[in-house]
RODO-195569 format. One record per residue (C-alpha): residue number from 1; residue in one letter; x, y, z. Coordinates in pm, whole numbers, plus 50000, padded with zeros to 5 digits. Each point is the difference from the previous one (the first is absolute). Example, Ala and Ser with C-alpha at 12.3 -4.5 7.8 and 13.67 -1.06 7.14 Angstrom:
<pts>
<pt><bafi>1</bafi><zake>A</zake><u>51230</u><v>49550</v><w>50780</w></pt>
<pt><bafi>2</bafi><zake>S</zake><u>50137</u><v>50344</v><w>49934</w></pt>
</pts>
This chain:
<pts>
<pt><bafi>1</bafi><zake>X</zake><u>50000</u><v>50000</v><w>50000</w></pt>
<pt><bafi>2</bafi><zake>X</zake><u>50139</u><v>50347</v><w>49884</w></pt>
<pt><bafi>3</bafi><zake>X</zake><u>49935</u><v>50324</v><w>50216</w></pt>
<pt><bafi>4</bafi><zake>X</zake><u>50106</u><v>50327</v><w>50015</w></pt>
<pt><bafi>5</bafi><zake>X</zake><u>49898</u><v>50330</v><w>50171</w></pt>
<pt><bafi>6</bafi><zake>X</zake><u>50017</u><v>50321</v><w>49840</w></pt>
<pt><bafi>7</bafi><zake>X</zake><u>49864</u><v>50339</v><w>50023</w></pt>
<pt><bafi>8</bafi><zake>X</zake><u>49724</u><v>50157</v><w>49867</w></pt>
<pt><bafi>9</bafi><zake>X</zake><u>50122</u><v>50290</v><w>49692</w></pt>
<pt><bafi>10</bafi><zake>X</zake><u>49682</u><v>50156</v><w>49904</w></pt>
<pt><bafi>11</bafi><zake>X</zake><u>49882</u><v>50327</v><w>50120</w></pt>
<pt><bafi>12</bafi><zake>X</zake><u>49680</u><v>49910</v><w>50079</w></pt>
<pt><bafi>13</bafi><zake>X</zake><u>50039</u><v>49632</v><w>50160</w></pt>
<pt><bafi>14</bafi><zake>X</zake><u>49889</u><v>49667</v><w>49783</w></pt>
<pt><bafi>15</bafi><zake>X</zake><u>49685</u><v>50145</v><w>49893</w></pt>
<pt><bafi>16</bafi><zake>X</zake><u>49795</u><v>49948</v><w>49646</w></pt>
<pt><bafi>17</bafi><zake>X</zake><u>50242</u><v>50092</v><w>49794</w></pt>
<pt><bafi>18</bafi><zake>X</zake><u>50269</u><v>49823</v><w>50111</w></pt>
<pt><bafi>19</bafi><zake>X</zake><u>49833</u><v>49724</v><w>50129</w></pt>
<pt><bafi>20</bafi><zake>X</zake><u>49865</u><v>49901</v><w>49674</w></pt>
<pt><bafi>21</bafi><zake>X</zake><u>50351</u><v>50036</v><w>49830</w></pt>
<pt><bafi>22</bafi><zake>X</zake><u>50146</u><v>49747</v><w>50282</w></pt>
<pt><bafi>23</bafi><zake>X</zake><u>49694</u><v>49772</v><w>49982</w></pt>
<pt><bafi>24</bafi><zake>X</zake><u>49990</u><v>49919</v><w>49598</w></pt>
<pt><bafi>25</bafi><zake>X</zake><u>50409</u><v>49985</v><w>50026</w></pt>
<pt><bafi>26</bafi><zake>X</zake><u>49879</u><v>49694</v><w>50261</w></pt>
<pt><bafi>27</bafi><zake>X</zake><u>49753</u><v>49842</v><w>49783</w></pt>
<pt><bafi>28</bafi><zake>X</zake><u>50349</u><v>49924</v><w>49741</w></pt>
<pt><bafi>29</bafi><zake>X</zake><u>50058</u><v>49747</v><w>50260</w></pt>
<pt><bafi>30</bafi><zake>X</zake><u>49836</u><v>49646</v><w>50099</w></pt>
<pt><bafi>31</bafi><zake>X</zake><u>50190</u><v>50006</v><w>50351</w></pt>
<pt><bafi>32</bafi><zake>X</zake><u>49792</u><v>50148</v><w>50253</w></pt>
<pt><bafi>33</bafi><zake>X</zake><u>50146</u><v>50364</v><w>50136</w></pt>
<pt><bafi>34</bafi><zake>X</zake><u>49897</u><v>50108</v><w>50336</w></pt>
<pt><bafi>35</bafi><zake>X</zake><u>50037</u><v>50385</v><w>50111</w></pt>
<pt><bafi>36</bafi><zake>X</zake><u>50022</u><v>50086</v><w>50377</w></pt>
<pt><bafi>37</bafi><zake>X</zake><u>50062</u><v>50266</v><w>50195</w></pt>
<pt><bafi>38</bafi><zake>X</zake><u>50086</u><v>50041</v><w>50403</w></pt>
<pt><bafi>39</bafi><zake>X</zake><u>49666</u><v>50133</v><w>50078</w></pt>
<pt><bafi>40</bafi><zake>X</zake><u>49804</u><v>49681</v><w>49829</w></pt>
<pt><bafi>41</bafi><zake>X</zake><u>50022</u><v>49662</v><w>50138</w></pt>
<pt><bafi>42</bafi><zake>X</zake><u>49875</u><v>49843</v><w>49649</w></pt>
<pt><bafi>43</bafi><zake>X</zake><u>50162</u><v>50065</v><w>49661</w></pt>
<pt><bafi>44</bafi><zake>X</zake><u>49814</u><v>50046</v><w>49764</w></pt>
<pt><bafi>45</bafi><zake>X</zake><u>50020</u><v>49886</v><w>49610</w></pt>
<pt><bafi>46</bafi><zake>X</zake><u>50188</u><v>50238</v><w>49778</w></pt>
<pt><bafi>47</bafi><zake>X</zake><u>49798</u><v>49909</v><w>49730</w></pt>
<pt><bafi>48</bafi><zake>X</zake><u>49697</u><v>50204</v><w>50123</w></pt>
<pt><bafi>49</bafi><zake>X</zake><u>50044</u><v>50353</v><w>49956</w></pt>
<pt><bafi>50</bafi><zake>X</zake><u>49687</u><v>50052</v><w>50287</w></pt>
<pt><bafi>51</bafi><zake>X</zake><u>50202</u><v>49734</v><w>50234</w></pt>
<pt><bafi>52</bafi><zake>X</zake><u>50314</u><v>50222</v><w>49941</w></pt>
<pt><bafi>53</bafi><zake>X</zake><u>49820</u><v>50358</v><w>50075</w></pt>
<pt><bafi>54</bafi><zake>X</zake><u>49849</u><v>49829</v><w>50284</w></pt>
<pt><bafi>55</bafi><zake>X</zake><u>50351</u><v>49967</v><w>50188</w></pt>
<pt><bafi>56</bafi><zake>X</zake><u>50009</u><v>50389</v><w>50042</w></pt>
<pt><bafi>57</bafi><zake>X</zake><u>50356</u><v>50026</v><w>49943</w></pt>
<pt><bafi>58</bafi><zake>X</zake><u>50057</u><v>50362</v><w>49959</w></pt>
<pt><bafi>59</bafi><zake>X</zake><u>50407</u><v>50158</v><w>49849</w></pt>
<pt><bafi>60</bafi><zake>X</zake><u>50266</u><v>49841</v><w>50250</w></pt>
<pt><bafi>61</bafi><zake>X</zake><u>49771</u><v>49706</v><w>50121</w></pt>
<pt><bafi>62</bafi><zake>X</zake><u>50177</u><v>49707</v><w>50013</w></pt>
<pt><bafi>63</bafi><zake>X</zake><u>49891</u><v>49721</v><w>49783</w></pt>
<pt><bafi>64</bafi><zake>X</zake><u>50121</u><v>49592</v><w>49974</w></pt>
<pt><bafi>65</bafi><zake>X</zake><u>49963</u><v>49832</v><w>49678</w></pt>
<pt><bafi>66</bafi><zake>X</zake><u>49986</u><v>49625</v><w>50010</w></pt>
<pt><bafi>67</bafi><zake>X</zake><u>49930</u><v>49736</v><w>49749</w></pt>
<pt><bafi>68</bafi><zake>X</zake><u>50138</u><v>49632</v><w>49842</w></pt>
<pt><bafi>69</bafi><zake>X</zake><u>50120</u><v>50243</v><w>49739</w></pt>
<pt><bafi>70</bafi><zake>X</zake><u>50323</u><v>50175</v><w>50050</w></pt>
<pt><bafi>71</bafi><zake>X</zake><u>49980</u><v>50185</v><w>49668</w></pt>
<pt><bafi>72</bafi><zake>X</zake><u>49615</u><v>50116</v><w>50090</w></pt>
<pt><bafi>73</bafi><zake>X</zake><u>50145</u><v>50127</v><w>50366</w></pt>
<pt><bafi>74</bafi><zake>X</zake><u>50276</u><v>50189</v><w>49811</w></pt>
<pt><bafi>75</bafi><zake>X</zake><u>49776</u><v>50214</v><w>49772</w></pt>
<pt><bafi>76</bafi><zake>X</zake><u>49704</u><v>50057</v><w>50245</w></pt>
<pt><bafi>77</bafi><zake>X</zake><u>50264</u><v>50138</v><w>50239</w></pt>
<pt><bafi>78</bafi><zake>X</zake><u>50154</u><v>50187</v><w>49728</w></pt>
<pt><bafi>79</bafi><zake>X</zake><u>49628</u><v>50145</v><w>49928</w></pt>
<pt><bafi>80</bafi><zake>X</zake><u>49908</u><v>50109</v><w>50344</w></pt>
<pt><bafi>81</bafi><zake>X</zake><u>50358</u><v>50138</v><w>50078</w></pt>
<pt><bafi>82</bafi><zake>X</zake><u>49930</u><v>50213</v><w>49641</w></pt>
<pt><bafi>83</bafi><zake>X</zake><u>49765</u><v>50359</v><w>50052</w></pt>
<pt><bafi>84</bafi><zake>X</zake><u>49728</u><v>49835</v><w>49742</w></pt>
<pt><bafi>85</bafi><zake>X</zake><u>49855</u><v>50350</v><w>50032</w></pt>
<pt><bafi>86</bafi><zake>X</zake><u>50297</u><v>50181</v><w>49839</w></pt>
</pts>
């Protein structure tokens, strides 16, 4: 199992915007990917842009990527660490 933690880029947290950018980069991949943050005891599937908004992870939240997939945890991370509002 692959898992990293990153921080959240965007100005304005993981809402629409870039939570729909992060979930169809998620539905690439057959391997499950799981979002969490410290504030939420269950992940939640990165797949679903409404699962992802739901976290409430607002710029400089901390966020752990995990999935079978080390290639999917690489570019999810690489997504929420990016300002998907610039």
């Amino acid at each position: 199992m692959a898992s990293t933690t990153v921080v959240v880029a965007s100005a304005e947290g993981l809402h629409a915007r870039p939570a729909g950018i992060i979930a169809e980069a998620a539905e690439k991949y057959d391997a499950e990917i799981e979002l969490s943050t410290e504030d939420e005891d269950d992940p939640v599937d990165a797949a679903s842009s409404m699962m992802i908004m739901a976290l409430g992870a607002e710029k400089g939240a901390s966020v752990t990527v995990t999935s079978e997939d080390e290639a999917a945890v690489a570019e999810i991370a690489k997504l929420i660490e990016t300002d998907l509002d610039a």
